[in-house]
DRENPA-3360 file (N, C-alpha, C; in nm, 2 decimals, always signed):
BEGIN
1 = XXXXXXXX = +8.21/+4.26/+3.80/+8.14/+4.29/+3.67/+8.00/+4.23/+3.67 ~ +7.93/+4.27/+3.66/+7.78/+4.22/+3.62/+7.74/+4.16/+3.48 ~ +7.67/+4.05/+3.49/+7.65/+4.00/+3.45/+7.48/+4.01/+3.32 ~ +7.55/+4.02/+3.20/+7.45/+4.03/+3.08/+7.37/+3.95/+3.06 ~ +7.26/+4.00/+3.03/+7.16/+3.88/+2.98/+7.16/+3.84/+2.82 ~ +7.33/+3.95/+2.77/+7.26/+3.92/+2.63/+7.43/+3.97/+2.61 ~ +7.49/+3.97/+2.48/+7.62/+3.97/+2.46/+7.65/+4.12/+2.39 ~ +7.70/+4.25/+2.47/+7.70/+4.37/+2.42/+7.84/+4.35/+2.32;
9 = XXXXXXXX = +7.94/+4.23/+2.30/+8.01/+4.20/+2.24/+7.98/+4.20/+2.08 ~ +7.87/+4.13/+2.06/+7.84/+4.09/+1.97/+7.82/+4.17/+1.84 ~ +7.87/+4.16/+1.75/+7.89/+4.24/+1.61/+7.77/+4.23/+1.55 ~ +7.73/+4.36/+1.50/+7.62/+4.33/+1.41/+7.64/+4.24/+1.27 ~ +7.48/+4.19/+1.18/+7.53/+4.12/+1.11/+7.52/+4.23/+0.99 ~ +7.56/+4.17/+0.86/+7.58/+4.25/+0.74/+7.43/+4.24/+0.70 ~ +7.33/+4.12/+0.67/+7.26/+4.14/+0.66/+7.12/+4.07/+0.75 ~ +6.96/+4.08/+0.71/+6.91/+4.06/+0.87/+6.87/+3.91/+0.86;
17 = XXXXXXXX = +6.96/+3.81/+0.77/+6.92/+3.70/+0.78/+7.07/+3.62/+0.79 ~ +7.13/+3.55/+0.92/+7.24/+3.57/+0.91/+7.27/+3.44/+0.80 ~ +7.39/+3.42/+0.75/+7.37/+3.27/+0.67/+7.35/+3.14/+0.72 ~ +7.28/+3.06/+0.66/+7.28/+2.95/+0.71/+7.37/+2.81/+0.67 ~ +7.48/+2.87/+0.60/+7.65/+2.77/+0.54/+7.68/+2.75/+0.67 ~ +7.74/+2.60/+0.70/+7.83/+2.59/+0.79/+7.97/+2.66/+0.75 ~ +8.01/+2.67/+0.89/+8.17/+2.81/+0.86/+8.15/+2.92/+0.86 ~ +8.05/+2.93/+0.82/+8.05/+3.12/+0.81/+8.00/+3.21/+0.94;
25 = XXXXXXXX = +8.03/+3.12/+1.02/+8.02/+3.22/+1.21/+8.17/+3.18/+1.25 ~ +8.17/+3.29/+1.36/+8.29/+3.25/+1.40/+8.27/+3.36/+1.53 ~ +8.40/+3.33/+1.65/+8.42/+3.32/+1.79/+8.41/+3.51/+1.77 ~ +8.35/+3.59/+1.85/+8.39/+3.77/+1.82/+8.54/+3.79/+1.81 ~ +8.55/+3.78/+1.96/+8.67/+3.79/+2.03/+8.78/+3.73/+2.11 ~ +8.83/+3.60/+2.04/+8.84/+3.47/+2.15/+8.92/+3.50/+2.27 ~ +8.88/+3.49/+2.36/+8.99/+3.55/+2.47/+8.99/+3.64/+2.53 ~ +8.90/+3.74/+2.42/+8.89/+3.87/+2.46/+8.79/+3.95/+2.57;
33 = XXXXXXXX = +8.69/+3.89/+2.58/+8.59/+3.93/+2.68/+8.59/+3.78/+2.79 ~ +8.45/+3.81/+2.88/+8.40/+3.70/+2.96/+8.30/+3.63/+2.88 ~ +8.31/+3.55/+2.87/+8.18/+3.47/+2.82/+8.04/+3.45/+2.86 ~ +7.98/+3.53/+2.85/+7.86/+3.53/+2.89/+7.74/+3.40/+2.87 ~ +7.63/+3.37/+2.98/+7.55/+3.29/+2.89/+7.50/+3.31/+2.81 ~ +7.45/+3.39/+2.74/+7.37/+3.47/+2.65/+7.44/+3.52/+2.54 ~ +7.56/+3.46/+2.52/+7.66/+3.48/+2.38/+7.60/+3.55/+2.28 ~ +7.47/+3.45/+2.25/+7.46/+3.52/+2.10/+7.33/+3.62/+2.07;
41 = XXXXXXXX = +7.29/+3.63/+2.19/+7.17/+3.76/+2.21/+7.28/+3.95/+2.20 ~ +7.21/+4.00/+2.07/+7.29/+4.14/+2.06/+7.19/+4.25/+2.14 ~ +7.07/+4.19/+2.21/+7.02/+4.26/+2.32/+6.93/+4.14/+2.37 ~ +6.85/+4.22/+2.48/+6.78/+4.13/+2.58/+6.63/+4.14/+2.50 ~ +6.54/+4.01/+2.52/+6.44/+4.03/+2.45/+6.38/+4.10/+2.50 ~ +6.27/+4.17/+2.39/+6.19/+4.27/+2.45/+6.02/+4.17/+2.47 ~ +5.93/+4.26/+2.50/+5.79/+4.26/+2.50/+5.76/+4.14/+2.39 ~ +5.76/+4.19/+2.29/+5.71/+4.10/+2.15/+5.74/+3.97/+2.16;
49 = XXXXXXXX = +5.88/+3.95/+2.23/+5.99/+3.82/+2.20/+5.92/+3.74/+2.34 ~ +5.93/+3.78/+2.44/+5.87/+3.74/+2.60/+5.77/+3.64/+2.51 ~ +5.65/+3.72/+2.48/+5.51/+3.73/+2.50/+5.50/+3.59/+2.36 ~ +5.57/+3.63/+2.25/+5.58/+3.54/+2.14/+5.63/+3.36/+2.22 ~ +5.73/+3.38/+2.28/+5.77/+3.25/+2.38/+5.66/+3.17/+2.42 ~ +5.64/+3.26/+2.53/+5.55/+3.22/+2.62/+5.44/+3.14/+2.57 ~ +5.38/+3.21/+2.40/+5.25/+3.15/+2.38/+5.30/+3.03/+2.25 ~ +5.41/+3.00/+2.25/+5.46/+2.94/+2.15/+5.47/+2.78/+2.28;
57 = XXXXXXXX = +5.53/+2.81/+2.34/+5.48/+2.72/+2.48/+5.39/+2.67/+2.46 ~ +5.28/+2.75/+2.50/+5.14/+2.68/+2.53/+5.08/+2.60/+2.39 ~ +5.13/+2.61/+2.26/+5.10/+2.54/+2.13/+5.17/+2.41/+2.15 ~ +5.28/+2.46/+2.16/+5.34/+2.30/+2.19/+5.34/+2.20/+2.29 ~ +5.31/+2.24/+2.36/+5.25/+2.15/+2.50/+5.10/+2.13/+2.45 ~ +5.02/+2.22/+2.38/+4.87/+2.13/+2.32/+4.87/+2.03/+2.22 ~ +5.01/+2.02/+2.19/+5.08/+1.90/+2.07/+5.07/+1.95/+1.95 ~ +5.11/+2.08/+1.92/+5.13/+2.11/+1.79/+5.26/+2.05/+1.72;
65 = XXXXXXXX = +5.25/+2.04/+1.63/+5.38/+1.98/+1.53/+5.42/+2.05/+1.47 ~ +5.34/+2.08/+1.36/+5.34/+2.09/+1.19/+5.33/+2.25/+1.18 ~ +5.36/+2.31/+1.12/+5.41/+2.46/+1.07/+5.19/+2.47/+1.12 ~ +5.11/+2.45/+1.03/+5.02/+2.53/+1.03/+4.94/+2.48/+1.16 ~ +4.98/+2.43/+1.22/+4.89/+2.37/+1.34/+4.99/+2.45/+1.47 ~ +5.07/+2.53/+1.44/+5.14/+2.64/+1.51/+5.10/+2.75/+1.51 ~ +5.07/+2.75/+1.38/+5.03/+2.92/+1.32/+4.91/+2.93/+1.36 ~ +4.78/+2.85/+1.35/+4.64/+2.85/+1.40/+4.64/+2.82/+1.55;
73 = XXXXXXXX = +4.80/+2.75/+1.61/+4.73/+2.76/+1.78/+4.79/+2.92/+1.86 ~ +4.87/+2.97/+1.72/+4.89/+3.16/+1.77/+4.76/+3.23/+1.75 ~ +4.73/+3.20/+1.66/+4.60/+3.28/+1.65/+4.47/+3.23/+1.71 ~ +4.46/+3.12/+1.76/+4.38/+3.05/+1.85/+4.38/+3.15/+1.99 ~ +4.54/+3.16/+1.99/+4.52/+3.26/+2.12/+4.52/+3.41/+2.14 ~ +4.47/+3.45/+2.00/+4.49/+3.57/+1.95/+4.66/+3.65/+2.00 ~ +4.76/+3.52/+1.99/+4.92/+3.62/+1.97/+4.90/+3.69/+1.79 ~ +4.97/+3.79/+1.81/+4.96/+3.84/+1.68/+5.09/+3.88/+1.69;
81 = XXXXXXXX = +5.16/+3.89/+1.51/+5.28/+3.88/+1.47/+5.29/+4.06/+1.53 ~ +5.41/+4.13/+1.48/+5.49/+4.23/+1.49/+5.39/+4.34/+1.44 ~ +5.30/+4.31/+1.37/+5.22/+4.45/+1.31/+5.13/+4.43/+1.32 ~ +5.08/+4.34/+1.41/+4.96/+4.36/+1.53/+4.83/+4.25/+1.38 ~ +4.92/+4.19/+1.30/+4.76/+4.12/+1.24/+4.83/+3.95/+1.29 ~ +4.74/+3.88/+1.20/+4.69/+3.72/+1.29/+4.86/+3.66/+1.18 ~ +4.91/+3.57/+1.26/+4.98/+3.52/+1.17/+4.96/+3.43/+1.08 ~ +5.05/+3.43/+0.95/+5.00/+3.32/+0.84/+5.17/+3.25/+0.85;
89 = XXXXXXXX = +5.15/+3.11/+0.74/+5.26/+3.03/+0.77/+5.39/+3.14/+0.74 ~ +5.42/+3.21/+0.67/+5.51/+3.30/+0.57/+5.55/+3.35/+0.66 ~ +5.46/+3.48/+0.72/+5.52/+3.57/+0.84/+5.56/+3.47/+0.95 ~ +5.51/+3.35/+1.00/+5.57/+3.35/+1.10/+5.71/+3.23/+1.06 ~ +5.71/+3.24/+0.95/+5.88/+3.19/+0.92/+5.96/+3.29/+0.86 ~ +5.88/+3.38/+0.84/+6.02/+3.49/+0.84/+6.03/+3.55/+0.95 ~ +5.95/+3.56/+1.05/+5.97/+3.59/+1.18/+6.09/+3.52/+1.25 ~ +6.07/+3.37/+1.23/+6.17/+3.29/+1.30/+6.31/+3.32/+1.22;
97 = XXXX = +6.34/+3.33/+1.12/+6.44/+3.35/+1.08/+6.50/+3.46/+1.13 ~ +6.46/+3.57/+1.12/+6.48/+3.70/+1.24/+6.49/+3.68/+1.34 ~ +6.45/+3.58/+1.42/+6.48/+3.59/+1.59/+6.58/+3.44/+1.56 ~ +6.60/+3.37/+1.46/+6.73/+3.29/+1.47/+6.71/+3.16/+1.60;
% end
């Protein structure tokens, strides 16, 4: 069997922010499949997610900390959010909450 980079197991959520209560996650199928490394990826990243990494890297290795000294070292490097404009603090924490 070949091996996933992301867990085709994995149930969609009800809604696109999953909760953040402790308890309210739980195992898909215990027992039931292989366990993959990548348990809780419901696909493999794409382009946007790669490229978003990558440059999220390079902020924090120039010593960013603080929410806006993140947001200004994305746009420093001209990464831009999902609809192609410059990120502000908002989008890019609703962003994170979507990529979890």
């Amino acid at each position: 069997m070949a091996q996933n980079d992301y867990n085709p197991q994995l149930k969609n959520w009800q809604r696109l922010i999953p909760s953040s209560e402790p308890g309210q996650g739980s195992i898909e199928a215990p027992g039931g499949f292989a366990n993959p490394v990548w348990q809780t990826r419901s696909s493999a990243p794409g382009a946007f997610e790669l490229a978003l990494v990558e440059a999220l890297q390079e902020v924090f290795a120039g010593g960013a900390a603080e929410l806006d000294a993140v947001v200004e070292g994305l746009n420093a490097q001209r990464c831009q959010d999902r609809h192609g404009k410059a990120w502000t603090e908002q989008t890019f924490l609703q962003e994170m909450a979507v990529l979890g």
